[in-house]
C-alpha positions as CSV (number, residue, x, y, z in Angstrom):
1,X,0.0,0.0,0.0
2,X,2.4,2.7,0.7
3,X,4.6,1.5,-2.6
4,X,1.7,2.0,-4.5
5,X,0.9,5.6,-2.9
6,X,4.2,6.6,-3.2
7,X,3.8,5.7,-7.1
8,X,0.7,7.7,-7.3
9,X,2.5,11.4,-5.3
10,X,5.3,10.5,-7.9
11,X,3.2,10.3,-10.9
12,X,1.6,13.4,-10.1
13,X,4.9,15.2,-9.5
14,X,5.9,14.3,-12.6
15,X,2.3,15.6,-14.2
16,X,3.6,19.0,-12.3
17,X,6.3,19.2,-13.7
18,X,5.4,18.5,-17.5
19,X,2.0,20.2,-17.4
20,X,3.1,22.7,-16.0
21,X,0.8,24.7,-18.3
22,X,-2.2,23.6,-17.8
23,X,-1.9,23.2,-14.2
24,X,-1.1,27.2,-14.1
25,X,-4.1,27.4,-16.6
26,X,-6.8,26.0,-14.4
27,X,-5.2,28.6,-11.4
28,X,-5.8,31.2,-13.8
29,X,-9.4,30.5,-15.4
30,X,-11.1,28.6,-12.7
31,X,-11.7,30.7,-9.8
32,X,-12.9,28.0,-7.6
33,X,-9.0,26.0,-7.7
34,X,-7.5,26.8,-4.7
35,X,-4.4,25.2,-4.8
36,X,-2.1,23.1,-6.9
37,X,-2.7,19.6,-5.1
38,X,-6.5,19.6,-5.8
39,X,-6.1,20.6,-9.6
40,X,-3.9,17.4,-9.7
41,X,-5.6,15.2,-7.7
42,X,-9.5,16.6,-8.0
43,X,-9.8,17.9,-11.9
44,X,-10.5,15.4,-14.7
45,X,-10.2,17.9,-17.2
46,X,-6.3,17.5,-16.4
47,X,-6.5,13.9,-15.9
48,X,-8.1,13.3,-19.3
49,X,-5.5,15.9,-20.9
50,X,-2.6,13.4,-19.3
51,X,-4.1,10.3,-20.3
52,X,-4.5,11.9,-23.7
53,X,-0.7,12.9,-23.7
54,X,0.0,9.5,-23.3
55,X,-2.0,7.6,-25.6
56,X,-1.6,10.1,-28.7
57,X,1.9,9.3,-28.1
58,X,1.5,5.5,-28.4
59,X,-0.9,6.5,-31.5
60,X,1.8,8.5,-33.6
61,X,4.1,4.6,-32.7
62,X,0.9,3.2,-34.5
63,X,1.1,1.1,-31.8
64,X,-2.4,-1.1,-32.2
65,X,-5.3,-1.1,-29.6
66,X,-3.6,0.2,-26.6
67,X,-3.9,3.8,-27.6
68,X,-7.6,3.6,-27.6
69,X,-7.8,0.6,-24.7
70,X,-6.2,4.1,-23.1
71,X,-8.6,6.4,-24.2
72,X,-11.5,4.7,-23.4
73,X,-10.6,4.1,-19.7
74,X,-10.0,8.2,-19.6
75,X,-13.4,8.1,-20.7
76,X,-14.5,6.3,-18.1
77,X,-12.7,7.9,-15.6
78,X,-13.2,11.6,-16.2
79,X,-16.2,11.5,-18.6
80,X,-14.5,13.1,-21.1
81,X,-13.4,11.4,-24.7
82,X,-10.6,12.6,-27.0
83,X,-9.4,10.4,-29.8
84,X,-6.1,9.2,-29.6
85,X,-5.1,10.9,-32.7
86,X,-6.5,14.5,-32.1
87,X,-3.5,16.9,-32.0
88,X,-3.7,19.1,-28.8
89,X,-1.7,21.8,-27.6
90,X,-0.3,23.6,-24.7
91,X,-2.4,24.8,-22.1
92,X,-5.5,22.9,-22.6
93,X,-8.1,23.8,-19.9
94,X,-11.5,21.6,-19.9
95,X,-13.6,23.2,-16.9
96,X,-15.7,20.4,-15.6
97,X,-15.8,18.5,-18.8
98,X,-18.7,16.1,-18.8
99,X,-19.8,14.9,-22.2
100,X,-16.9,16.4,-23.7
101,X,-16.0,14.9,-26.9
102,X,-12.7,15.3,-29.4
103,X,-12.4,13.6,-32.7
104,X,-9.6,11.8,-34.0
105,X,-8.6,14.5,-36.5
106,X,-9.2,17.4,-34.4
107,X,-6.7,20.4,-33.9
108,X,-6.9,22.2,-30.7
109,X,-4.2,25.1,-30.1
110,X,-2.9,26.9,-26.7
111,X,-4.7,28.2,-24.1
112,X,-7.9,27.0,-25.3
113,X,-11.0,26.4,-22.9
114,X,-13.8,24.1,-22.9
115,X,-16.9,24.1,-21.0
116,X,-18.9,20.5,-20.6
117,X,-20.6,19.1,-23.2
118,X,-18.4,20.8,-26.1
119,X,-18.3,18.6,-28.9
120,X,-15.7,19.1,-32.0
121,X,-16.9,16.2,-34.4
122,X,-17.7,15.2,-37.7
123,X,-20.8,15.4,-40.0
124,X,-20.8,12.4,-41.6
125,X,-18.4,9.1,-43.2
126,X,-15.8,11.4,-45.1
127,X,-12.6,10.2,-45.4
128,X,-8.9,12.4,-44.4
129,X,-9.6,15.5,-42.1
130,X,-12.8,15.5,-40.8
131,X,-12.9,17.3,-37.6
132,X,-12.6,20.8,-36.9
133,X,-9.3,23.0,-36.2
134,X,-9.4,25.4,-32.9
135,X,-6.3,28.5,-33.0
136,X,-5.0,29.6,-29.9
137,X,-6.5,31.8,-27.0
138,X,-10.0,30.2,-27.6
139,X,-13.2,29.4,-25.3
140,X,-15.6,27.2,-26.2
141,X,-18.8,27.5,-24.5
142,X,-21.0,24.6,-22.4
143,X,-23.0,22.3,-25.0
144,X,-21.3,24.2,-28.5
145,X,-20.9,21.6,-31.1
146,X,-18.2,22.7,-33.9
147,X,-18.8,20.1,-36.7
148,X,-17.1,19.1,-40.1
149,X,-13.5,20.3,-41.3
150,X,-13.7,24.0,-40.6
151,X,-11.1,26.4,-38.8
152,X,-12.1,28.7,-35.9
153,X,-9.2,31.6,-35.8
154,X,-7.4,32.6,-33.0
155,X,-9.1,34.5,-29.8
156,X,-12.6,33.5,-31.2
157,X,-15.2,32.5,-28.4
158,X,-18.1,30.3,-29.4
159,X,-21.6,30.4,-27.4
160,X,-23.1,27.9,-25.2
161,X,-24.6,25.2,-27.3
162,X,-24.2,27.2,-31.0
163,X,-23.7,24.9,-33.8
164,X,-20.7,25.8,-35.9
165,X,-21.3,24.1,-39.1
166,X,-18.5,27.3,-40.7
167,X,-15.2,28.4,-40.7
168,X,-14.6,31.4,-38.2
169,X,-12.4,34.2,-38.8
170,X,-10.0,35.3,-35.8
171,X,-11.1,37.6,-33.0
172,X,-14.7,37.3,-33.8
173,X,-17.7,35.6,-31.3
174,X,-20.4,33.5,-32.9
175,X,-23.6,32.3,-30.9
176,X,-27.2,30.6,-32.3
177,X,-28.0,27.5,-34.2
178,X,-26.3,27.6,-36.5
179,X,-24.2,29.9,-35.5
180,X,-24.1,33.6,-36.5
181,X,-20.8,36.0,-36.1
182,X,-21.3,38.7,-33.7
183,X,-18.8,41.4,-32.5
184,X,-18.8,43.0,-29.0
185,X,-18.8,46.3,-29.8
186,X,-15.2,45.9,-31.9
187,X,-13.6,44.8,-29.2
188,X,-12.8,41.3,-27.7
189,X,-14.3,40.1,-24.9
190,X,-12.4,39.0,-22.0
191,X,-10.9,35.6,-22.2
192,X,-13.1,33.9,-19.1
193,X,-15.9,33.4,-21.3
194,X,-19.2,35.5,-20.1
195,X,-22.4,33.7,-21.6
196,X,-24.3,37.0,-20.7
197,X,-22.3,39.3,-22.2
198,X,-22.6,37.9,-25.8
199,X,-24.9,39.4,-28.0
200,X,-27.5,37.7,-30.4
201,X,-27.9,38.4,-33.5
202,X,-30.9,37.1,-33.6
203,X,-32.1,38.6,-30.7
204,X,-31.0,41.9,-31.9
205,X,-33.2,41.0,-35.2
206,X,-36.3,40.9,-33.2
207,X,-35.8,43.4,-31.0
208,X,-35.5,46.2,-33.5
209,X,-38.6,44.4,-35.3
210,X,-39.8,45.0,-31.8
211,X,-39.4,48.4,-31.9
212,X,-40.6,49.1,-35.5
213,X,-43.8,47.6,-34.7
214,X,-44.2,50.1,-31.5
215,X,-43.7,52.9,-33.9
216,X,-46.0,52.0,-36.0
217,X,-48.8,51.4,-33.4
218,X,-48.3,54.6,-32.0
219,X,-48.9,56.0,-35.3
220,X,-51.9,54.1,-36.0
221,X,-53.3,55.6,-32.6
C-alpha cells in the first residue's frame, strides 16, 4: 500500500512538472481552484489531458489497440473522450468537462477552454480531415458543437450550445444554431468566457422588429 501511494504522489509530480501549463491554466481561469494539489488530484479535465498525452503518443508509434484501450478508460474515468489521434496543444483547460467529446482529427491550439458538453466532431463518413481546427486563446462554450473540417481563428469564443457548421475568422464571437458571427462592440471580450455578455444576432433582429412595430402602433393611434 504505501509502494503504490508513493507511485501515485510521484506520478503526479511528474504531471507537475510537464503540465506545467495547464496546471497554471486551471489557477488562472477557474476561480474555484485553490491550490495546486487539488487541480492534480480533483480535476478530470487535467486527468483526461494526461491520459491523452500518453496515448496520442503511443498513437503517432501506430502502436495497435492500446492507444484507444487508453482512451477509453479516460473516458470512463473523467467522462471526457478525446481520440487518440486529435493533435492538442499547450495549455488545454477543460472546466468540468462532462460529455466532452474530441475527434480523431481534431486540432486544438494553446490556451484553449472548454466548457462540458463541447463537442468538435464530424458530419458524416468522409474520409482524411474531418474534424474541426481550434487557434490559440480560444473558449468554447457549455454544449457548442463545432462540426465538419472548418477552422475557428485565434481568440474567437463560441456560445453555449451554437452549432458551428462554418469556418470562423480570428477575433470574432459566434452564438445561435447555427451559428451567427457577432462582435462585442469591436472589441474582444475578456478571455473567461461570459455567456451574458454575448450578443445575439438574432435577438438583436427581433428586438429592432420589436421596436418598428411600436412605432407604427403609436402612429396608427
Amino acid at each position: 500500500m504505501a509502494f503504490l501511494l508513493q507511485a501515485i504522489v510521484a506520478f503526479w509530480l511528474i504531471t507537475l512538472v510537464f503540465f506545467y501549463k495547464e496546471v497554471k491554466g486551471v489557477r488562472e481561469r477557474d476561480p474555484a481552484a485553490t491550490n495546486t494539489f487539488e487541480i492534480l488530484f480533483l480535476y478530470s479535465g487535467l486527468h483526461a489531458i494526461v491520459l491523452h498525452r500518453i496515448a496520442h503518443k503511443l498513437w503517432t508509434w501506430k502502436l495497435p489497440l492500446v492507444p484507444r484501450a487508453i482512451s477509453q478508460f479516460a473516458r470512463f474515468l473523467t467522462g471526457i473522450e478525446i481520440h487518440p489521434g486529435a493533435r492538442i496543444g499547450k495549455g488545454l483547460f477543460i472546466d468540468h468537462g462532462m460529455g466532452v467529446v474530441i475527434g480523431e482529427t481534431a486540432i486544438v491550439g494553446d490556451n484553449v477552454l472548454l466548457y462540458q458538453g463541447v463537442t468538435l466532431g464530424g458530419t458524416g463518413k468522409e474520409t482524411g480531415k474531418r474534424h474541426p481546427t481550434l487557434g490559440d486563446n480560444i473558449a468554447v462554450g457549455a454544449g457548442a458543437k463545432i462540426l465538419g473540417n472548418i477552422t475557428i481563428g485565434d481568440n474567437s469564443y463560441i456560445g453555449a450550445n451554437a452549432v458551428v457548421l462554418t469556418s470562423v475568422p480570428a477575433n470574432t464571437t459566434v452564438v445561435g444554431v447555427p451559428g451567427h458571427v457577432t462582435k462585442q462592440d469591436g472589441a474582444k471580450i475578456e478571455k473567461r468566457l461570459a455567456h451574458a455578455q454575448i450578443l445575439d444576432p438574432i435577438t438583436q433582429d427581433m428586438d429592432e422588429i420589436n421596436k418598428r412595430l411600436e412605432e407604427i402602433e403609436k402612429r396608427l393611434k
